[in-house]
C-alpha positions as CSV (number, residue, x, y, z in Angstrom):
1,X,54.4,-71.8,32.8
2,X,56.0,-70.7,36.1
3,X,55.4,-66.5,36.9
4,X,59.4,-66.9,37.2
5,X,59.9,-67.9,33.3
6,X,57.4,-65.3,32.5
7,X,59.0,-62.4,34.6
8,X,62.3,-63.3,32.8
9,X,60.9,-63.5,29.2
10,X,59.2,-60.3,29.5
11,X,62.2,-58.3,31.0
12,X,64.5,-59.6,28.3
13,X,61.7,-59.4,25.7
14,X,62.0,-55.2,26.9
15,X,65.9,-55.5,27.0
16,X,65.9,-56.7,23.4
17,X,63.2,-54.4,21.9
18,X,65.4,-51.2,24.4
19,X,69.0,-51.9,22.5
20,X,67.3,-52.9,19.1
21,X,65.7,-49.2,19.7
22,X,69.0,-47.7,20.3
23,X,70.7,-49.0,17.2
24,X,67.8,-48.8,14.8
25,X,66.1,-45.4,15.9
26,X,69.1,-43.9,17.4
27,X,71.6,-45.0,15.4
28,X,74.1,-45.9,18.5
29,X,76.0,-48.5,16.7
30,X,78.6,-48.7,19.8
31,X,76.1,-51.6,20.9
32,X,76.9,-53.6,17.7
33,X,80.3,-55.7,18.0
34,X,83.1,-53.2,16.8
35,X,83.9,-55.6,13.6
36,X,80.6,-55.1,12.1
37,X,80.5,-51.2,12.2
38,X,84.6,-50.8,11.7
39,X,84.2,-52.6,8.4
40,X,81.2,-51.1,7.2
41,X,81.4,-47.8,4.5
42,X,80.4,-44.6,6.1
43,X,77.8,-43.8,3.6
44,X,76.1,-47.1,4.5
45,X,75.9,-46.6,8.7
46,X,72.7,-45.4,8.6
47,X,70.7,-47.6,7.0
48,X,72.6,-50.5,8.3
49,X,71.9,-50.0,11.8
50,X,68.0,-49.3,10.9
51,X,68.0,-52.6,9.5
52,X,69.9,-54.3,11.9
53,X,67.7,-52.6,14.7
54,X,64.7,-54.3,12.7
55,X,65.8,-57.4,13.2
56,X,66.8,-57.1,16.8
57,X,63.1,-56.1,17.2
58,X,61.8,-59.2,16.0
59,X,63.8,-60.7,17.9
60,X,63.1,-58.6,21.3
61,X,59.4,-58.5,20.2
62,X,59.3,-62.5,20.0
63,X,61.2,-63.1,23.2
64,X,58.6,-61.2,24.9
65,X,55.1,-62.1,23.0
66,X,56.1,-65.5,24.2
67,X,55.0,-65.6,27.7
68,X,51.8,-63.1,27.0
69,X,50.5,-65.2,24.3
70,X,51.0,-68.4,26.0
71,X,48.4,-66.9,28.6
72,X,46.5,-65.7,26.3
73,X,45.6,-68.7,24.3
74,X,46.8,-72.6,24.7
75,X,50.0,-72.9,26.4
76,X,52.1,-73.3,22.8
77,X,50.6,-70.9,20.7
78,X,53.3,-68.4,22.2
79,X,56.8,-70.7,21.3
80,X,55.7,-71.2,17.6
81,X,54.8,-67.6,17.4
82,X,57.8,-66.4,19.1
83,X,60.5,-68.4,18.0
84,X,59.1,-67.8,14.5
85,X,59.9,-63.9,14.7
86,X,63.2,-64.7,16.8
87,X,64.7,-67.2,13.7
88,X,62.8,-64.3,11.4
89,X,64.8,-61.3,13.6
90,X,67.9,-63.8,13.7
91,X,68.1,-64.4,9.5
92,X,67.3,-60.6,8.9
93,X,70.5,-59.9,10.7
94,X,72.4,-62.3,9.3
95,X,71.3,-61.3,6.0
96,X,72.1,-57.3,6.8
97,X,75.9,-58.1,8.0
98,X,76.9,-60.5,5.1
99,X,75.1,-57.6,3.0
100,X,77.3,-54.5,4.0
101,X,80.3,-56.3,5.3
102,X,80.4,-58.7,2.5
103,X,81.4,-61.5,4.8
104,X,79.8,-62.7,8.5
105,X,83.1,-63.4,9.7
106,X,86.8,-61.6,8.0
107,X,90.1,-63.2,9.4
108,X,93.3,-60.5,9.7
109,X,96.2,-62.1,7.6
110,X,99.4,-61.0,9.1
């Protein structure tokens, strides 16, 4: 593992884990796509962008345990670990939008 790869993994491990923050903790859904919080009921923001920040931080937090668990232990500990919590992170949100939006994707018939 080149100290490149790691550098990158870990700064975008951080991004992931800062914007998941944002939306889960501090409720800025401006940093989801427009569809998914233009469609959703009012009543329901709150709670949907908690759980959609939850996934986003499994996702953030496997993105960056990659690089520190692969020096940690054997070199491939860290991808089965990671990209576990990052498919984990990836379903979650998945699951949360077809939950409160009913659909993952809505077409406009004109």
């Amino acid at each position: 593992m080149e100290l490149q790869e790691i550098i990158t993994e870990i700064i975008l491990g951080l991004f992931l884990i800062f914007i998941s923050y944002q939306v889960g903790c501090k409720g800025n859904f401006s940093l989801i796509h427009s569809y998914h919080y233009r469609n959703l009921d009012p009543k329901d923001t709150k709670s949907y962008t908690k759980r959609i920040g939850m996934g986003g931080m499994f996702v953030g937090i496997g993105v960056f345990l990659i690089p520190i668990l692969n020096l940690i232990f054997r070199p491939d500990i860290g991808y089965y670990i990671g990209v576990a919590m990052i498919v984990v992170g990836v379903v979650l949100i998945l699951f949360f939008i077809i939950k409160y939006n009913s659909k993952l994707i809505r077409f406009k018939r004109k």
